[in-house]
Each structure stands twice: as structure tokens, then as C-alpha cells.
C-alpha positions in Angstrom: -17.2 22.7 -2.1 -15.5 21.9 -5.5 -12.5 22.6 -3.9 -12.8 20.2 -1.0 -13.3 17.5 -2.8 -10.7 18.0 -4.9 -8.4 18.2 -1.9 -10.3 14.7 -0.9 -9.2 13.5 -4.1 -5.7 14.3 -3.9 -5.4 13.0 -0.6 -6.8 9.8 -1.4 -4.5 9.5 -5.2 -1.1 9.7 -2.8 -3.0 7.7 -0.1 -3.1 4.8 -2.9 0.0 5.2 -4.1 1.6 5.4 -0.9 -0.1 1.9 0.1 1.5 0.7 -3.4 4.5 1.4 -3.1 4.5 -0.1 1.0 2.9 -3.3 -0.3 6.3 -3.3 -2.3 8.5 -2.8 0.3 6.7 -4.7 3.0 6.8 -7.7 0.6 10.6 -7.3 0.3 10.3 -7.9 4.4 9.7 -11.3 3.8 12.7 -12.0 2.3 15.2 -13.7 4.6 18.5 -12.4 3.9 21.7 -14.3 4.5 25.6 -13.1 5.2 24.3 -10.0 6.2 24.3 -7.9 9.2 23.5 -4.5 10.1 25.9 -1.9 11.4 25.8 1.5 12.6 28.4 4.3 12.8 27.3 7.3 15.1 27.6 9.7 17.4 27.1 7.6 20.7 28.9 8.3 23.8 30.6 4.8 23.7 31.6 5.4 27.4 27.8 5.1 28.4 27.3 8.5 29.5 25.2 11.1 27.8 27.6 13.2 25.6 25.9 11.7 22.1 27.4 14.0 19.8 31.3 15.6 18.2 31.9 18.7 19.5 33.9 21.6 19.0 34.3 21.3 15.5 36.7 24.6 14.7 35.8 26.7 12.0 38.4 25.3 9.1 38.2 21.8 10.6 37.1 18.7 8.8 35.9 15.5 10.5 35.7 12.0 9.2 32.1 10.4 10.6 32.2 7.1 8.8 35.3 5.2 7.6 34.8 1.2 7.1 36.2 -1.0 5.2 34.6 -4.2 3.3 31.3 -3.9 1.6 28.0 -3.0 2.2 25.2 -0.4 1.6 24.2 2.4 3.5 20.6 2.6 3.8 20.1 5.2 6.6 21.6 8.4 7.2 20.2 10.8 10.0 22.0 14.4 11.3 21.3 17.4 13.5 23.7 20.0 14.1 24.1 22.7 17.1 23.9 26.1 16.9 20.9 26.9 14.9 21.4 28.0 11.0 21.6 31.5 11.9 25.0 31.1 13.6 26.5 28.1 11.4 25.4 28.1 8.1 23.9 24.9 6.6 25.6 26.0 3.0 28.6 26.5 4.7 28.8 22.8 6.3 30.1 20.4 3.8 29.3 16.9 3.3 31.7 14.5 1.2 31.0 10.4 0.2 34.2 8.7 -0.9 33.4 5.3 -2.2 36.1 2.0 -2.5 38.5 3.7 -1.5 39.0 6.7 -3.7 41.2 10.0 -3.2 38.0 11.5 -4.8 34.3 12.1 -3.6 31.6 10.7 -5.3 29.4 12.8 -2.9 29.7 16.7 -2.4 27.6 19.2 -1.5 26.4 21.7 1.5 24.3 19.8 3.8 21.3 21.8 3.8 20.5 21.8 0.0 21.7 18.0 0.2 19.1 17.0 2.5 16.3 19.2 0.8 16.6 22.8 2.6 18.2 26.0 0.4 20.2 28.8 0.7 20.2 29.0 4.4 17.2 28.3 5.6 15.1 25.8 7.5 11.8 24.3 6.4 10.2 21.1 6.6 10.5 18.6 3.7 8.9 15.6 3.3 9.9 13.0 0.4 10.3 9.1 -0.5 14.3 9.6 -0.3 15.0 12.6 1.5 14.1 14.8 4.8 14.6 17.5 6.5 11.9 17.8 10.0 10.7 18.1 11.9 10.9 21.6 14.4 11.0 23.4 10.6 14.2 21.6 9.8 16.0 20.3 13.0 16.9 17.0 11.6 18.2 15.4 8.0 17.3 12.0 6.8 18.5 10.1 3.9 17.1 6.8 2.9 19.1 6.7 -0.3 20.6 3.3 -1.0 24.1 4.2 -0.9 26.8 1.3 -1.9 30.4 0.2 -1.9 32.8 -2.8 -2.7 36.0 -1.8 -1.0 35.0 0.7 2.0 33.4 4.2 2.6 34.9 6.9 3.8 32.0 10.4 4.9 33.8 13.3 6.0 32.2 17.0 7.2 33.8 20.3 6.5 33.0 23.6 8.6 33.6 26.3 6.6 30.6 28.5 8.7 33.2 31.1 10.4 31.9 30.0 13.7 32.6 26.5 15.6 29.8 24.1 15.2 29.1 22.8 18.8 27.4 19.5 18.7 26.9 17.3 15.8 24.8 14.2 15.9 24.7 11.5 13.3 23.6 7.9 12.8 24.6 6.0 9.8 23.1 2.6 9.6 24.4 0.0 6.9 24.3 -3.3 6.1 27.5 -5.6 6.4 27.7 -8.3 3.5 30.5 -10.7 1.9 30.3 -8.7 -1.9 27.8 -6.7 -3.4 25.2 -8.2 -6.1 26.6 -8.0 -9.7 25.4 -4.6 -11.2 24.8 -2.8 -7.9 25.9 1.1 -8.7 27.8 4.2 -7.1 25.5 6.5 -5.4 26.5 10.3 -6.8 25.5 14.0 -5.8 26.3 16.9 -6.8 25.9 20.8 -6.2 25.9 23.5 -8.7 25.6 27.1 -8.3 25.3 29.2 -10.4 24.5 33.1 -11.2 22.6 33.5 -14.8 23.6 35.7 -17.4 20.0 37.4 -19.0 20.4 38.1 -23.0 21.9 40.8 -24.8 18.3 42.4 -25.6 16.9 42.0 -22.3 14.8 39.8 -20.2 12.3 39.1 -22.2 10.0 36.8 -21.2 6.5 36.4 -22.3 7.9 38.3 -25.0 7.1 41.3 -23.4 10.0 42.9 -24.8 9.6 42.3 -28.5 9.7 38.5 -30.5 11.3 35.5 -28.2 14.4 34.0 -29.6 14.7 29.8 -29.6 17.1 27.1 -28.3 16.6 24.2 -30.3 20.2 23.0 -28.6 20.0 24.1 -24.6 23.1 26.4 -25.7 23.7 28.7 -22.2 21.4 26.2 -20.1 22.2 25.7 -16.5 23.3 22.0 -15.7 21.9 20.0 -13.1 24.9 17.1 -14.1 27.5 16.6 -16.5 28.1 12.3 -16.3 30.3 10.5 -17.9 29.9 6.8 -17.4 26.9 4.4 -17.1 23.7 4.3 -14.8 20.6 6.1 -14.4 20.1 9.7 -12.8 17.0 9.7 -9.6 16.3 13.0 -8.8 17.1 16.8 -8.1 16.5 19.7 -5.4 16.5 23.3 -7.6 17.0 26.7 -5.4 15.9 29.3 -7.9 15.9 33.3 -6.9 14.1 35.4 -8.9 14.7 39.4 -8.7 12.3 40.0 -11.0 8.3 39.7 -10.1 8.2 37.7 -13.8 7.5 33.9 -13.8 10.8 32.5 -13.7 10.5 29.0 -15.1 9.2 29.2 -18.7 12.5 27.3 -19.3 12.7 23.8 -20.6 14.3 20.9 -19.0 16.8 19.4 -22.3 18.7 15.8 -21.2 21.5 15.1 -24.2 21.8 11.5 -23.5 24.9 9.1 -24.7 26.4 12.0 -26.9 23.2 13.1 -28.4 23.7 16.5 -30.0 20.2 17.6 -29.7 17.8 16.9 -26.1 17.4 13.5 -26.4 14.6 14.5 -23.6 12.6 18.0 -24.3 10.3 19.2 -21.8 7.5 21.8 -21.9 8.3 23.9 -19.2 10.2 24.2 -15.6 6.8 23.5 -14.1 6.0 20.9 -16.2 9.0 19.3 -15.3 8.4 19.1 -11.8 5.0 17.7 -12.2 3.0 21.0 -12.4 1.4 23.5 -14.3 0.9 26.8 -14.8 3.5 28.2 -13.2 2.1 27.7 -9.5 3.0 29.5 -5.9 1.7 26.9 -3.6 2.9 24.5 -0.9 2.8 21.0 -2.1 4.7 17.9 -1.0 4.7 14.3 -2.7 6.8 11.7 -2.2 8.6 12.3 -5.3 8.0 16.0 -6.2 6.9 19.2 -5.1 7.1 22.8 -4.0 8.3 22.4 0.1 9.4 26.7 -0.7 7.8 29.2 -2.3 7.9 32.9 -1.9 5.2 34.8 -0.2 6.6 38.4 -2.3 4.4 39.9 -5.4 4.4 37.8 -8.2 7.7 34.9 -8.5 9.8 37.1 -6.6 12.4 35.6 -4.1 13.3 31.9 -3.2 11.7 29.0 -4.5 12.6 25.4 -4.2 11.1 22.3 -6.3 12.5 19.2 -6.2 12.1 15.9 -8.5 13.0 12.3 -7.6 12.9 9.3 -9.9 12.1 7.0 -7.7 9.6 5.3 -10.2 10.8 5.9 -13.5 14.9 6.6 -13.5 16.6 8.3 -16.3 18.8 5.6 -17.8 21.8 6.3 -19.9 25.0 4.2 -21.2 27.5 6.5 -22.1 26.7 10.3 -20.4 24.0 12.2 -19.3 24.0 16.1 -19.7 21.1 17.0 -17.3 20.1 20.6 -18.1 17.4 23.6 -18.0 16.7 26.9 -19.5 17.0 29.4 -17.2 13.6 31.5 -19.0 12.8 30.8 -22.6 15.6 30.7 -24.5 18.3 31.3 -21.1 16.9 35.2 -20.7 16.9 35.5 -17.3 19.4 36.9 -14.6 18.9 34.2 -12.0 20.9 32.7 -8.4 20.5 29.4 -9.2 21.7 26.5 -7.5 20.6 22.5 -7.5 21.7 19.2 -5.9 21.5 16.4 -8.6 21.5 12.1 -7.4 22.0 9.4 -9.8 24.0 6.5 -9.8 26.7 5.3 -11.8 28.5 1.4 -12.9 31.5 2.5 -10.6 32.5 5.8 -8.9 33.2 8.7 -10.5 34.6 12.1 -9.6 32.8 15.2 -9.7 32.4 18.0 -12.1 33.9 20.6 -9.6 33.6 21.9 -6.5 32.7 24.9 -4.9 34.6 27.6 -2.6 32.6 29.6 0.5 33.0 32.5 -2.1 31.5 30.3 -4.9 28.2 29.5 -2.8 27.1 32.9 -1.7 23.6 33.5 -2.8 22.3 37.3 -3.8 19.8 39.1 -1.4 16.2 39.0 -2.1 14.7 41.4 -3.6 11.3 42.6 -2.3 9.2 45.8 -2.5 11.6 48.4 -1.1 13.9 47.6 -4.3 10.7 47.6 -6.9 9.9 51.1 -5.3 13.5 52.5 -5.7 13.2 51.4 -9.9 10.3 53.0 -10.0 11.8 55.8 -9.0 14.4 56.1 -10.8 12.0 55.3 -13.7 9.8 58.3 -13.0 13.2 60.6 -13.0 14.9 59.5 -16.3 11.4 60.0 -17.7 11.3 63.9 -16.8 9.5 63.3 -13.3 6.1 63.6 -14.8 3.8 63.6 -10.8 1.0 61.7 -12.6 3.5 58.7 -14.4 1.6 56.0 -14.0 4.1 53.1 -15.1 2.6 51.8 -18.1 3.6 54.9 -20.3 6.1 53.7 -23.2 9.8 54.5 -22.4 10.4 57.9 -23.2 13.6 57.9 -25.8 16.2 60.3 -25.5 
């Protein structure tokens, strides 16, 4: 019973805050805009028939699926793509934004991780800026504010081995003379990244003997590396854990404007995404939540959480160094890999970018593999029949 209600209560905390925050945006209705007009670029057949879609994108082949001139902001952004995931890998299609004109993309990343679905797979996901849904992950939805002085450019790149059949898209903007003074560069940005554990093990919990310290995010994986001025709004983090161990006893460390020590320390990865104690449930709010989580013993195998600060932006003037420990103190062996959004006074290039090569993720690990170790583990310690596993390690 206690349980319900709580449910009741949680239900009715995002019902309220979901009325809030459409009280806001319905009052913005009101407003009567002028010099404006709303455009679309898409994938209509413009001759009337019913062939809505490019086709026969060749594996290798890039297409450009916006390119205007002027200014404006992009405010919707909607996508499904033919064959299913299985055949043409949604981390092998890649999505680029250039902005005023630049050689450069402000934009970059796999389209599923992008639009809040990891590794290759297809889930629904459900938040304030992003979507993926529904038909467990047929569609992708931005309603990112996205905006430029001197044109936009979107291109796709199929780097999935096999020709992607039909791509739909609609990108819906808004037409106007100039932009308002201050309006920023919308930025994303994929990182991938296989962890290194420490020289004396993974030792989390400090299972293994006394835990080391970080007191400067030394070895943390980065979410973003900016250089410029704005304010960073969110991230999607892919973590895959070999290990049944918690994976995400690591802090969250933001060096902001040059800072040499976290301008911004957090408690804990859970903590960070507006958790606790360390938790292996669905959840979905509109700006965090867990859409992925493994159904393996203990934190073993793919989990995605996601952040957006919709509400309460991370501001910075000179550079933002958006990090997190991968364990306490960066112990862990992890396949990591995150999509980070902020915006920025004028666009910027990217850190780097990433090959096919580059983006492949390790296999999970499961049972089978924990069986194998403790196998081998019964062997190196002189194939005792009754080793239980909790004997100490038998030195040699």
C-alpha cells in the first residue's frame, strides 16, 4: 500500500510540474510574433505522389537534408530511417550541424545516442528536449532550439556497411530578418571512450584494500571540453559494466573558466542524475532518468541515464571541462560513451571526431563469462571440488 501511494505521489509531483512548465509555454502563445514565418525542409514527394522519403543512400554516401541560407531557429527536428537497426546501425549513421556557414560542424554525433537510444539499440525515450518512440524506437524528435545568423547546413553520413533504404525527416524552422542579440550556437557532441581500471585493481567499495582519492578529476572521462562562452543543458551517458560491481560511485567534477580544482563536485554518478543509491529501475522525467538498464546480476551490461538542464543551465564565461569519474577515484575498466548539448556565444568546432573503428562498443558480458572466471579461479587455486568462492586467493 505504501508503495502505491508513493507511485500516486510521484505521478502527481511531475503532473505539477509538467502543468508549470505548459502554463509557461502556453503563455509564450500569446505573444504575437512579427517578421517571422515558419518553414520546413523535408522529405516530401514535391511531385505529389507518395514517395516521402531519400532513398538508396549507398553505404559511404553522405547526404545534405537541410541547407538554407538567412537566419532563423530550428525548433523541430523529426527522423525515421528504413531497414530496422539490426541491418543499419544507428551508431553507424552520422548526423552533422554546420552553423553560419562554417567548414566545421557544430553538431556531430551517431544518430541513435543523439536522439537518446545507445549502442545499437532501440528503446523508447521520453524527455522535455529529446525522443526516441514510439514502436520501441521507430522515430527521433528533437525540440532543441537550434539557431543561426548566416545559414544552416545538416548533412547524414552512412557508414552502416549496408544501404539505408528510406529516410524520412522533417525539419521545421522559423524564418526571421536577424536573430535577437545574445541568441547562442546550439553544440553536441559524442565521446567514446574505453576506461583504463588502476594499477592495483578495480577496487571499488574498497573491496580490494584502502581507496585512493581524486581531489583533481585527473583520468576522468569528459562529457565536453568548451572553449568559449554559454551555458551547457544536458547529457545522454551509455555506460557498460563487465563487472557485476556498481559502476557509478564516480563523481561528476565541472572545472569552470580555468578553474584548477572542480569548480562543481558531486557526490556520486547517481546523484548526479537525480538518484540515489545506485538504482536498476525504469524511470523517465522530463529532464532525467534511467530509459536503459540492465536486466543481468548486479550492474552488469548496458545502462543509459541521461540529464537535461532545461531548468537550471550550467553557465560559464571562459570554458567548461564537463567530466566524471569512471568508479571512485577512475578504477574501473568501462565502454563508455555520452552525447553532451550546450550552447555557446558563436559556433565552435568540436573536440574530435570519431571513426566506425573508434565507435565500436565491447560485448556484454553475462553469466556464461562469470561461469568461465570461476572456473579458471577454481583451477589456479589447485581445483579444490568443494571451493566455494569466498576462500582468500591462494598465493603462489
Amino acid at each position: 500500500m505504501k508503495r502505491i501511494v508513493l507511485s500516486i505521489l510521484l505521478i502527481f509531483s511531475c503532473s505539477i510540474l509538467f502543468a508549470q512548465n505548459q502554463g509557461s509555454e502556453m503563455s509564450s502563445l500569446t505573444q504575437i510574433k512579427k517578421n517571422v514565418k515558419t518553414k520546413r525542409v523535408g522529405s516530401s514527394d514535391q511531385t505529389g505522389g507518395n514517395g516521402d522519403c531519400l532513398s538508396g543512400i549507398a553505404n559511404g554516401e553522405k547526404r545534405v537534408i537541410m541547407d538554407v541560407k538567412g537566419a532563423g531557429i530550428i525548433n523541430h527536428i523529426w527522423i525515421t530511417i528504413a531497414p530496422e537497426a539490426a541491418k543499419a546501425s544507428r551508431n553507424d549513421i552520422i548526423l552533422r550541424i554546420f552553423w553560419d556557414g562554417n567548414t566545421f560542424p557544430s553538431v556531430e554525433s551517431p544518430i541513435g545516442p543523439f536522439f537518446g537510444n545507445g549502442w545499437n539499440e532501440t528503446y523508447n525515450f521520453v524527455t522535455t528536449p529529446l525522443s526516441v518512440s514510439p514502436g520501441w524506437g521507430k522515430s527521433y524528435v528533437s525540440y532543441f532550439a537550434m539557431p543561426f545568423a548566416n545559414g544552416a547546413k545538416i548533412e547524414i553520413e552512412n557508414q552502416t556497411g549496408e544501404k539505408i533504404n528510406s529516410f524520412y525527416f522533417n525539419i521545421d524552422y522559423t524564418e526571421m530578418p536577424a536573430l535577437p542579440e545574445n541568441t547562442g550556437r546550439f553544440h553536441a557532441w559524442y565521446n567514446h571512450e574505453i576506461t583504463d581500471a588502476l594499477p592495483d585493481g578495480e577496487n571499488e567499495w574498497g573491496l580490494l584494500g584502502e581507496t585512493g582519492k581524486n581531489p583533481k578529476g585527473e583520468g576522468n572521462y569528459v562529457f565536453a571540453d568548451i572553449k568559449g562562452k554559454g551555458h551547457f543543458v544536458g547529457v545522454n551517458y551509455y555506460v557498460n559494466c563487465p563487472s557485476t560491481m556498481w559502476y557509478g560511485e564516480g563523481d561528476e567534477m565541472v572545472f569552470i573558466d580555468g578553474d584548477e580544482k572542480p569548480t562543481l563536485n558531486g557526490t556520486g554518478t547517481e546523484d548526479f542524475f537525480n538518484t540515489s543509491w545506485c538504482p536498476k529501475e525504469l524511470y523517465q522525467h522530463p529532464y532525467y532518468g534511467y530509459p536503459r538498464v540492465n536486466n543481468e546480476t548486479g550492474w552488469l551490461g548496458h545502462t543509459h541515464v541521461y540529464r537535461f538542464f532545461i531548468a537550471d543551465p550550467v553557465y560559464f564565461d571562459k570554458s567548461c571541462k564537463f567530466t566524471i569519474e569512471h568508479g571512485h577515484n577512475n578504477n574501473l575498466t568501462l565502454d563508455l560513451a555520452s552525447v553532451a548539448y550546450w550552447y555557446q556565444d558563436k559556433a565552435s568546432p568540436l573536440p574530435r571526431t570519431f571513426t566506425k573503428e573508434e565507435r565500436v562498443h565491447k560485448p556484454l558480458i553475462g553469466a556464461s563469462e562469470i561461469h568461465k572466471w570461476r572456473d579458471a579461479w577454481r583451477i589456479e587455486n589447485g581445483e579444490n571440488s568443494k571451493l566455494w568462492g569466498d576462500e582468500k586467493r591462494v598465493v603462489k
